[in-house]
N, C-alpha and C positions, 0 to 999 in steps of 0.2 A: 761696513765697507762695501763697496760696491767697483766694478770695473766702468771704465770710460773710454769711449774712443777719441780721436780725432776730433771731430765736429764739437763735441762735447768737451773739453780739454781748448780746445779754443775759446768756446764762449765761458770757458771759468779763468781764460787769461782775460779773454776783453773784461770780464766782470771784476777782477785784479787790477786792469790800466782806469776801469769808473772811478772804484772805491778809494785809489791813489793815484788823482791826476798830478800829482806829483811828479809822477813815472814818466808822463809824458811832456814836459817840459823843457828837459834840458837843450832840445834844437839838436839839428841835425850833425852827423859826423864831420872828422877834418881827418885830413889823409895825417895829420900829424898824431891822432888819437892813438893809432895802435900800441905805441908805449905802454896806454894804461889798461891790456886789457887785461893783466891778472887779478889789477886792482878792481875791475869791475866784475870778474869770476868773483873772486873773496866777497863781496858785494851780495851777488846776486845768492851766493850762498847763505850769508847771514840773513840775509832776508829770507830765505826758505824756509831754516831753519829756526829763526828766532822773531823774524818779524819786526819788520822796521816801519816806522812814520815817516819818515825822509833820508834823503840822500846824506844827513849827517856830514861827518867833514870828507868825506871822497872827493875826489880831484873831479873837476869840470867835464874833463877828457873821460873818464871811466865812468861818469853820470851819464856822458852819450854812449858809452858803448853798450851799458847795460840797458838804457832805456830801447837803441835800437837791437838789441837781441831778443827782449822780448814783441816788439812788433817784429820783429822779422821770425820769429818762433812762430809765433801765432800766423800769419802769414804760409810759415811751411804746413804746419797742420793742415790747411783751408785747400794746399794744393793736391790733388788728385793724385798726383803723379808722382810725389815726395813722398819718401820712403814714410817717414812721421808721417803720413795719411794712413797709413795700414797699422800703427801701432796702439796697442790699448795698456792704461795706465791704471793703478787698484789707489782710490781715495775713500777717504772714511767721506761718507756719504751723511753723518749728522754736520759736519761742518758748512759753512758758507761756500759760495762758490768759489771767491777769493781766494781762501784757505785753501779751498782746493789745486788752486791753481801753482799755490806754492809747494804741496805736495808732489806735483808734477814734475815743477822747475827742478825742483830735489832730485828726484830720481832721473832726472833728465843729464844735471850734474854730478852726479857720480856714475852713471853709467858713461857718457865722456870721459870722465877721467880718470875710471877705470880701462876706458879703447885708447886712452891718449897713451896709460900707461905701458901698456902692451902692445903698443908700437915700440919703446924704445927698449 
């Protein structure tokens, strides 16, 4: 295991969006998309967790949403100034970088929905 930051955590999402240009694919968002974005949570989850080859049957709208949350993740990581620039991530360090990155998304999604939870 090893800790990771920012910088690092980024280049194991870009090494994530290489390894499944898949991901990058689906085109960009529609102001109609939002409907789908639990279905693209539920998504990004099983991918985390279980690891997917494609988008499988997920609705079009929640294939954009998930593909733009992780560039826009990656994105936050990269900025200075974003809170995810100061934060460091524990990944098993014999795995791929990829793998790594879905480690990240993991923890990434339950600490969310553990803060989402604790809002209400």
């Amino acid at each position: 295991m090893k800790t990771v930051n920012a910088e690092q955590a980024a280049e194991s999402i870009f090494a994530l969006l290489k390894a499944n240009p898949w991901l990058n694919k689906p085109g960009l968002m529609t102001e109609n998309d939002y409907h789908a974005k639990d279905e693209a949570i539920l998504f990004l989850q099983r991918m985390a967790i279980h690891g997917v080859n494609g988008f499988g049957d997920i609705s079009e709208p929640a294939q954009r949403i998930a593909s733009g949350f992780l560039l826009d993740f990656m994105s936050k990581l990269m900025q200075p100034e974003h809170l995810l620039n100061r934060k460091t991530w524990l990944v098993d360090d014999s795995k791929p970088m990829a793998d790594q990155a879905l480690q990240i998304i993991a923890a990434e999604l339950v600490e969310n929905h553990l803060r989402s939870q604790d809002l209400h």
